[in-house]
C-alpha positions as CSV (number, residue, x, y, z in Angstrom):
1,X,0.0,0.0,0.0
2,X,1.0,3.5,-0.9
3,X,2.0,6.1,1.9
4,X,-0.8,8.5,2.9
5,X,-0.5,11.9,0.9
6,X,-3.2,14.2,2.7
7,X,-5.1,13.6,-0.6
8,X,-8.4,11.4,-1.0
9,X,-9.4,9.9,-4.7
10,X,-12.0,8.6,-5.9
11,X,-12.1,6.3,-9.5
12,X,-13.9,8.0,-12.6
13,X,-14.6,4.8,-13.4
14,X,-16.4,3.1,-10.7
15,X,-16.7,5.9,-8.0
16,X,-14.3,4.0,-5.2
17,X,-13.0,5.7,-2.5
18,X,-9.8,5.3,-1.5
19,X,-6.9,7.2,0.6
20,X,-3.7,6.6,-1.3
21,X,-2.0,7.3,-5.4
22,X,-2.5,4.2,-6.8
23,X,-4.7,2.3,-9.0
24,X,-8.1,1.9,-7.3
25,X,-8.5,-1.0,-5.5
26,X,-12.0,-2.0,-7.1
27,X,-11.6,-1.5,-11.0
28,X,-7.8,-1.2,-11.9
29,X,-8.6,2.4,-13.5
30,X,-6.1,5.0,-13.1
31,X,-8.7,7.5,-13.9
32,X,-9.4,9.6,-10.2
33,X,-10.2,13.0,-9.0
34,X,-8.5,14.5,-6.1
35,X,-11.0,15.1,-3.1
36,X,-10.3,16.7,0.1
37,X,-11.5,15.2,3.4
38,X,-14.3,17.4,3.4
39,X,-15.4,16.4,0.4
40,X,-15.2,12.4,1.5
41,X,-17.2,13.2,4.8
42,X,-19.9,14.8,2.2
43,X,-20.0,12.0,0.0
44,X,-20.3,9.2,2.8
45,X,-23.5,10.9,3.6
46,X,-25.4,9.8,0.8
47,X,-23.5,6.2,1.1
48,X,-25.0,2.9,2.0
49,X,-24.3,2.3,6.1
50,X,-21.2,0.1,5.0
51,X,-19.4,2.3,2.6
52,X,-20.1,5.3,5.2
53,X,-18.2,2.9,7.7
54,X,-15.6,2.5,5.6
55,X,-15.4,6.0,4.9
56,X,-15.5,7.3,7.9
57,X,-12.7,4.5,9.2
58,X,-10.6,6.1,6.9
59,X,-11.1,9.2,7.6
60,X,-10.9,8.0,11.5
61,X,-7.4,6.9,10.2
62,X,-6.0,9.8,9.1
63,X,-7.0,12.4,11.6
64,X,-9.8,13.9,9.0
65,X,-12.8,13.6,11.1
């Protein structure tokens, strides 16, 4: 896994979250768009109970809540 930047992405292709420059996790696509951790806390609130979990864990991780 990639070291933490301060950056959040999320895939063009299949809208993945994810905290580190890499590929995404779910698809393979290196298509992303940078968000900030504000935008991630936004987006998790229109998620599904488990991908808000997940986002919010990762945001827990990072200091960004």
């Amino acid at each position: 896994m990639e070291e933490f930047t301060g950056t959040y992405y999320i895939c063009d292709e299949c809208s993945h979250i994810y905290d580190y420059d890499d590929l995404c996790p779910d698809c393979g696509s290196g298509f992303v768009t940078d968000l900030n951790a504000n935008e991630v806390k936004q987006r998790a609130l229109n998620e599904p109970v488990s991908e808000y979990r997940r986002l919010h864990d990762m945001l827990l991780k990072h200091d960004d809540l």
